[in-house]
Each structure stands twice: as C-alpha cells, then as structure tokens.
C-alpha positions as CSV (number, residue, x, y, z in Angstrom):
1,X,133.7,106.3,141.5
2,X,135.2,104.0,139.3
3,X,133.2,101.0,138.7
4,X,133.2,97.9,140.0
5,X,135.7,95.2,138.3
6,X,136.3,98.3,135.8
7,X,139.7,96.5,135.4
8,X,139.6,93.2,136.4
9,X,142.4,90.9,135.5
10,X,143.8,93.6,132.7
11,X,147.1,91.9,132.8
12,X,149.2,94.2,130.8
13,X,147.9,97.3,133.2
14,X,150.9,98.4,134.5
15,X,150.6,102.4,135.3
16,X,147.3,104.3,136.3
17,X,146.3,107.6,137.6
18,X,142.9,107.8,139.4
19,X,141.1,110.9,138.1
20,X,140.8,113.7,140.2
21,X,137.0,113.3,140.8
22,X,137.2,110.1,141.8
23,X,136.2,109.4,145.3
24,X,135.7,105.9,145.9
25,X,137.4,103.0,144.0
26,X,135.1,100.4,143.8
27,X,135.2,96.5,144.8
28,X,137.4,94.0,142.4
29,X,138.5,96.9,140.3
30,X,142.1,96.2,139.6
31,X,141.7,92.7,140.5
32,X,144.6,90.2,138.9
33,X,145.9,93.4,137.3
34,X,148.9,91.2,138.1
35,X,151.8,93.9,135.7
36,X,150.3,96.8,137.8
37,X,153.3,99.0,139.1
38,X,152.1,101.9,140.0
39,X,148.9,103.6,141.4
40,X,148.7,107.8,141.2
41,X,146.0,108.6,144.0
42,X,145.0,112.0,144.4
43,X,144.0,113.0,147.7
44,X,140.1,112.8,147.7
45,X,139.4,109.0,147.9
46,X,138.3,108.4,150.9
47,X,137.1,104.4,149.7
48,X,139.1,101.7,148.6
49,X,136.9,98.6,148.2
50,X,137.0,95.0,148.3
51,X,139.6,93.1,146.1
52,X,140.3,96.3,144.7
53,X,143.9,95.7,144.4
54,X,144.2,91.6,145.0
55,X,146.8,89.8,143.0
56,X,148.5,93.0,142.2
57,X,151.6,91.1,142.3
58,X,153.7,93.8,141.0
59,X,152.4,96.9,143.0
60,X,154.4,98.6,145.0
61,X,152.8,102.2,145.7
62,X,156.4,104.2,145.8
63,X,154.5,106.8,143.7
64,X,153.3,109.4,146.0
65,X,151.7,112.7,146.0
66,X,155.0,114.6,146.8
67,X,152.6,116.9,149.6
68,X,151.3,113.8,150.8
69,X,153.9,111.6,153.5
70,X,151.8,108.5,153.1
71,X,151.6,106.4,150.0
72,X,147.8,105.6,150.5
73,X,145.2,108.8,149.6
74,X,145.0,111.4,152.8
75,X,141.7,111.4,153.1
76,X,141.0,107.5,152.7
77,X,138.8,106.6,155.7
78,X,138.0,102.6,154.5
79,X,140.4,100.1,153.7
80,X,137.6,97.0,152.2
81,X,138.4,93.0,152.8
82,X,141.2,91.8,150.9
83,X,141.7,95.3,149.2
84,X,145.8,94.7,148.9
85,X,145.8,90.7,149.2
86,X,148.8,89.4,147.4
87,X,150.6,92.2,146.8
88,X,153.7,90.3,147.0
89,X,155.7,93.2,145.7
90,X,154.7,96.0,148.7
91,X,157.2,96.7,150.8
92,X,155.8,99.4,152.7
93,X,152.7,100.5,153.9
94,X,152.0,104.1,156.1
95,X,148.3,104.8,156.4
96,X,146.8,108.1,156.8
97,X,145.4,109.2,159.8
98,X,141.9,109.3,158.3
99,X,141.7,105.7,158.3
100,X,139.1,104.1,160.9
101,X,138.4,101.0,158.9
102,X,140.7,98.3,157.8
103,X,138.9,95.2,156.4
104,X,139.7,91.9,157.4
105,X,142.3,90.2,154.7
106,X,143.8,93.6,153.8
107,X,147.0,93.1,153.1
108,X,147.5,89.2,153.9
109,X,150.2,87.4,151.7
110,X,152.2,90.7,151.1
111,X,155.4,88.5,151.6
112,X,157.6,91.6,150.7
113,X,155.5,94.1,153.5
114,X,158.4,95.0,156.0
115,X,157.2,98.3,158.1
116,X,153.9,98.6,159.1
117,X,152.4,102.0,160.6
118,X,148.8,102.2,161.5
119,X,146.9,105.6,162.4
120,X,145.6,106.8,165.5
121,X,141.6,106.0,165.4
122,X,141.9,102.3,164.0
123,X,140.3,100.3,167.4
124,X,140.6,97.1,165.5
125,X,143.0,94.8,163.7
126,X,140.7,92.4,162.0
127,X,141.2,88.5,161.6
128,X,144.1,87.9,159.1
129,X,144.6,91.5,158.5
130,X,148.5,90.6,157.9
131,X,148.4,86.9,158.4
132,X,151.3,85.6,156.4
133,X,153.4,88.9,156.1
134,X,156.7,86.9,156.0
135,X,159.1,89.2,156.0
136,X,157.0,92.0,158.1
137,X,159.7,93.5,161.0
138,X,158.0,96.1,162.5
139,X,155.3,97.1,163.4
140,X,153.9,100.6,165.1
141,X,150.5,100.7,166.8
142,X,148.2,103.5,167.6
143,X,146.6,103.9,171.5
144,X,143.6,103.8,170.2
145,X,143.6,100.6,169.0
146,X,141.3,98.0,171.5
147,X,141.5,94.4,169.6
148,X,143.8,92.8,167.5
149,X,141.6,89.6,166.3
150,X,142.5,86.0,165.1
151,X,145.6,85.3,163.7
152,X,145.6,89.2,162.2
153,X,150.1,88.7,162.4
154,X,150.3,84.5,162.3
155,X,153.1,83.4,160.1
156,X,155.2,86.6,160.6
157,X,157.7,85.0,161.4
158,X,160.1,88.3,161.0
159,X,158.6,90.4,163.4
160,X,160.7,91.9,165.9
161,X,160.0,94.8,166.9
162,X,156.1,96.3,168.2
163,X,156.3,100.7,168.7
164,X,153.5,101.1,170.6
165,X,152.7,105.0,171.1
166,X,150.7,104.3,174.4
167,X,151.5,103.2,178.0
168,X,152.6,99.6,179.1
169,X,149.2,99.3,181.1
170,X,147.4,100.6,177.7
171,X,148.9,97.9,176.2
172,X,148.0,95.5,178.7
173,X,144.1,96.4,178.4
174,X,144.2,95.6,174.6
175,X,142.3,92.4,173.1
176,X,144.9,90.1,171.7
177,X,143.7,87.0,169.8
178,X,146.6,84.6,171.4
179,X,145.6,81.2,170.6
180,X,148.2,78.7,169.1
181,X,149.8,79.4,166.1
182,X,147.5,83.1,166.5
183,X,149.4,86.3,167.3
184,X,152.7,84.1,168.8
185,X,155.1,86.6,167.1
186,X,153.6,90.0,167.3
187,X,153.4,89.0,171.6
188,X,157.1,87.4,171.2
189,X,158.6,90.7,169.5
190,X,160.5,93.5,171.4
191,X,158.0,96.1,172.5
192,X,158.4,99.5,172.7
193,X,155.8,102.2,174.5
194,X,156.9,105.6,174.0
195,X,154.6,106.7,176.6
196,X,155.8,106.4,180.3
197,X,153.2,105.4,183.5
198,X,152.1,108.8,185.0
C-alpha cells in the first residue's frame, strides 16, 4: 500500500500513477493535494481510505483504464469517510460493481458532481454521503440498496431525476432519512423504476 499521508498537502502534485502492486491506498494520502489533476489507478486496488483524496480541488478522474468503463479501480470494494470530500472539480462519478462500502462523507461538497451511478451490492447510502452536491442531476440506484441515511443528498438542489433499477414497491420498502431539510430533493425528483410489478 501506499502509506498513510504519503502525500499530504503536496500542493504542486498534479499527475500520479499508482504502481501496479499497489492494493490499498491508505488514509489522508493525497490529502490538500489541491493541483492534483489526474489519478492513473490500475485495476487491483480494492481500498481507498479515509481523506485519501479530500481537498483535491482540482481532480477530476477523466483518466481511465481504457478496458475499464468506470473511472474508479474495478476491483475497489471500500470507498473510506471523506475519501473524495471537496472535489469541487469532479464531475462524474461511476463506481464499479465491486463496491459494497461507501463511507459516510464520500464525496460531499463535490459542487461540480452531476451523474451519479451506484453498483448493485451497496445496501446503504451513508449520512452526508453527497450532502451538498449542488449541481448533482441524476442519480441511478441499485435494488439492493435498503437505507439511504441523514441528509446523504440535502442541498442538491439540482436533482431531478432518480433511475431506480428495481420495482415501485422495492422502492417503497427502502429506508429514507426524510426529515426537514434531509433527503427533500432526492424524494421531490422524477423517479424512474425500470422494473415493472410482476
């Protein structure tokens, strides 16, 4: 792995290639790399940690392994708290299907984010996952998914549209934080299931 804080707050950072036996990028290691572009992943990290990637305000992940459709690593299994905070210049994000975990925090403030896609096998959208996502549209959301928690889409106020790949009565069984000010615009925006009622 590369170590924790390896990087931290190398400011003039701007391109990196994780080495190929690499496996797990460790907590606060690119933390306030704040001229980092671009990230070359290969495809056997399975661990992005905490902070790894926070205040990476120039990061935008549009390099991609070209046998790879996501621009995260295919085999990543655990997003950590926080681990893409502030990435005010992502505009995208498509996960792998690998992913089961996504820490609380992940990629809140990433006022640029606009298209969301999350992978079958995530159950839960932690608290403040992509709270403040301002100009976040869509959104598409997995049937396995079983909770979305506090305020995990508050302040998107751009949201408009929810793909949801299960049924209306799926949907209706899921968990959905929905106090004031909470989850208002993800439950206001145009939903679409692409599963019919049997």
């Amino acid at each position: 792995s590369i170590g924790e804080a390896a990087f931290n707050r190398c400011t003039s950072l701007r391109n990196i290639r994780i080495p190929a036996g690499v496996t797990s990028i460790a907590d606060d290691t690119f933390y306030g790399c704040t001229s980092l572009h671009s990230v070359g992943f290969h495809d056997n990290i399975t661990r992005i940690g905490v902070n790894t990637f926070d205040k990476c305000y120039a990061l935008t992940l549009e390099e991609t392994n070209q046998d790879n459709p996501y621009n995260l690593p295919v085999s990543l299994t655990t997003l950590g708290e926080c681990a893409f905070q502030n990435c005010t210049s992502l505009k995208e994000v498509e996960l792998p299907e690998t992913l089961v975990y996504l820490g609380v925090y992940s990629f809140r403030g990433c006022t640029a984010l606009r298209d969301v896609k999350l992978p079958e096998g995530i159950c839960i959208i932690c608290a403040k996952t992509f709270h403040n996502c301002s100009a976040l549209e869509k959104v598409e959301l997995p049937v396995s998914l079983k909770n979305i928690d506090m305020r995990a889409f508050a302040k998107d106020e751009a949201l408009h549209t929810v793909i949801y790949h299960g049924t209306e009565a799926q949907w209706e069984k899921i968990l959905i934080s929905g106090t004031a000010s909470d989850n208002q615009y993800l439950l206001a925006a145009e939903r679409r299931c692409l599963k019919e009622e049997p």
